[in-house]
C-alpha positions in Angstrom: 45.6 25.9 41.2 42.5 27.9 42.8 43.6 31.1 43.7 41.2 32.7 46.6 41.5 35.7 48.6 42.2 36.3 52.2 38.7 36.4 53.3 38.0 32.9 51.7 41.4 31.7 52.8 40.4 32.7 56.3 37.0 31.0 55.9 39.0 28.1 54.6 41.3 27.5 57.9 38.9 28.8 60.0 40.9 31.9 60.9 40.1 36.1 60.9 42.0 37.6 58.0 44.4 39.5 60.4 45.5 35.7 61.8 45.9 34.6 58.0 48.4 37.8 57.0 50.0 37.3 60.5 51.1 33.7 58.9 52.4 35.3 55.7 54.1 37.8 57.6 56.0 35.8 60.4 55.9 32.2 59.8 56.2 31.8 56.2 52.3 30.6 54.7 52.7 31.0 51.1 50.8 33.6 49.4 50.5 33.2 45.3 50.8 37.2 45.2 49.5 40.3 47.7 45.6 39.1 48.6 45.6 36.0 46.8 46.4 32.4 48.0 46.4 29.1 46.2 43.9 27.4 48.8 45.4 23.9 48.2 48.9 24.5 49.0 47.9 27.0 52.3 45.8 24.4 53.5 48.9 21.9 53.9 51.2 24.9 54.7 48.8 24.8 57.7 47.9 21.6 58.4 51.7 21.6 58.9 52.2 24.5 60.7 50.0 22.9 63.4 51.5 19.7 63.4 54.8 21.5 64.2 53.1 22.9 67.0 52.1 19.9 68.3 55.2 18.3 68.5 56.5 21.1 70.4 53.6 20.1 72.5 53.5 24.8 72.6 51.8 27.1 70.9 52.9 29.8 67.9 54.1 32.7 69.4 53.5 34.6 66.2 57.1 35.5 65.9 58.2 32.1 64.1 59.0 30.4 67.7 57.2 28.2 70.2 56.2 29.0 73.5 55.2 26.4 75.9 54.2 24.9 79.6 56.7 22.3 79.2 59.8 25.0 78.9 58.5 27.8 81.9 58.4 24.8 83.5 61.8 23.4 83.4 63.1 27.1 83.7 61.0 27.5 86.9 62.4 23.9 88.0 66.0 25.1 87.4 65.8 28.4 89.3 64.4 26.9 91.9 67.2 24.3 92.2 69.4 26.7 92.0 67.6 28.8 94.7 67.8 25.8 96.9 71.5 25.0 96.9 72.7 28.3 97.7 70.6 28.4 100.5 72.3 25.4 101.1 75.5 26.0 100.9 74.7 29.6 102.7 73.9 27.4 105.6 76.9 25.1 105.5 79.0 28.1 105.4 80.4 27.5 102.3 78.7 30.7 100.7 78.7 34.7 102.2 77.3 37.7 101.3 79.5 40.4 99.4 78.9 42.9 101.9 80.4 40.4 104.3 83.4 39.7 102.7 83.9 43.5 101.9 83.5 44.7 105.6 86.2 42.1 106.6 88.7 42.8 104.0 88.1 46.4 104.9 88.6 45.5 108.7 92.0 43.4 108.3 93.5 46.0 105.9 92.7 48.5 108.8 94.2 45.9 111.2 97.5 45.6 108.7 97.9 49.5 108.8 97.7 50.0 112.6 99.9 47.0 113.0 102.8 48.4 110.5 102.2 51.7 111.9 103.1 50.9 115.4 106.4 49.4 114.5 107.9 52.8 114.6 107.4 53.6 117.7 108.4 50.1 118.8 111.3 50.1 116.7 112.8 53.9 117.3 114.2 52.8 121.2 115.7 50.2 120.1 117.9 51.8 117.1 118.5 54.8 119.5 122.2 55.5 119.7 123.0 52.2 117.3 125.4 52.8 114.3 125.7 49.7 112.8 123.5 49.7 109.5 123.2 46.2 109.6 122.0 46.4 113.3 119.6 49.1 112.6 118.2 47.0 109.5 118.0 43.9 111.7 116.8 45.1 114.4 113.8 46.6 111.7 113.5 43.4 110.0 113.0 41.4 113.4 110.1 44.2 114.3 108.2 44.1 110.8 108.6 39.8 110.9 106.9 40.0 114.3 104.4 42.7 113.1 103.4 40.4 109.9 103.5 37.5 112.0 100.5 38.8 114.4 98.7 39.5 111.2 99.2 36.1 109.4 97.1 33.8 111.4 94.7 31.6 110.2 91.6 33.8 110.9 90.9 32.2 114.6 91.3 35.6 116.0 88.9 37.1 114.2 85.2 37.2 114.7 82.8 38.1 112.1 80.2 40.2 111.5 77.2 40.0 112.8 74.7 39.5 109.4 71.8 41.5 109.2 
């Protein structure tokens, strides 16, 4: 077992001494104890560190991982697939904005209160001068049915907003 130092074992694997410590410090190189390394056993600790980085066809990041081409690729490949069928389904009409959805929810609850609060006024000849409770709550029930009714439609009536 040769024990060097860091400058040799630079030398060695043709690194700077900060890249060597770098190693110790996030990948794992062995180091016989602080400054000294057996040469022998870094040298295949490195030799296989490459290898590894090889096969993941990438490059150490210096944090233990890989980054590579191959991966920004697939996640640019991905968004961009993504990016394409909502377009998509934007055009078919399968897809709205928020603000869309939100101004017409907005616009048929304002509908739905003018509607039930002009039953009143609608309803108030009607019950004038009736006694029966059972008229009066009929007569009520026939006015909010036909009130509700306008309202439930299939959306036909209503136009949407222009986007912008």
């Amino acid at each position: 077992m040769a024990l060097i130092n860091v400058k040799e074992m630079a030398k060695a694997i043709h690194l700077d001494k900060r890249s060597v410590q770098r190693l110790v410090k996030d990948s794992g190189m062995p180091r016989a104890k602080k400054g000294l390394y057996d040469k022998d056993k870094c040298t295949f600790w490195y030799v296989c560190f490459l290898q590894r980085s090889l096969e993941k066809r990438a490059v150490p990041t210096g944090d233990g991982n890989y980054s590579g081409l191959t991966d920004e690729r697939v996640r640019s490949v991905r968004a961009d697939a993504e990016m394409k069928e909502i377009e998509l389904a934007e055009k078919r009409g399968e897809l709205v904005p928020i603000r869309q959805v939100m101004k017409v929810f907005v616009d048929l609850v304002h509908m739905t209160k003018a509607r039930v609060m002009a039953t009143p006024p609608r309803i108030a000849p009607e019950i004038m001068g009736e006694t029966s409770r059972v008229m009066i709550q009929a007569i009520v029930e026939k006015q909010l049915k036909a009130a509700l009714n306008h309202l439930a439609d299939d959306g036909s009536n209503y136009t949407l907003p222009a986007q912008k």
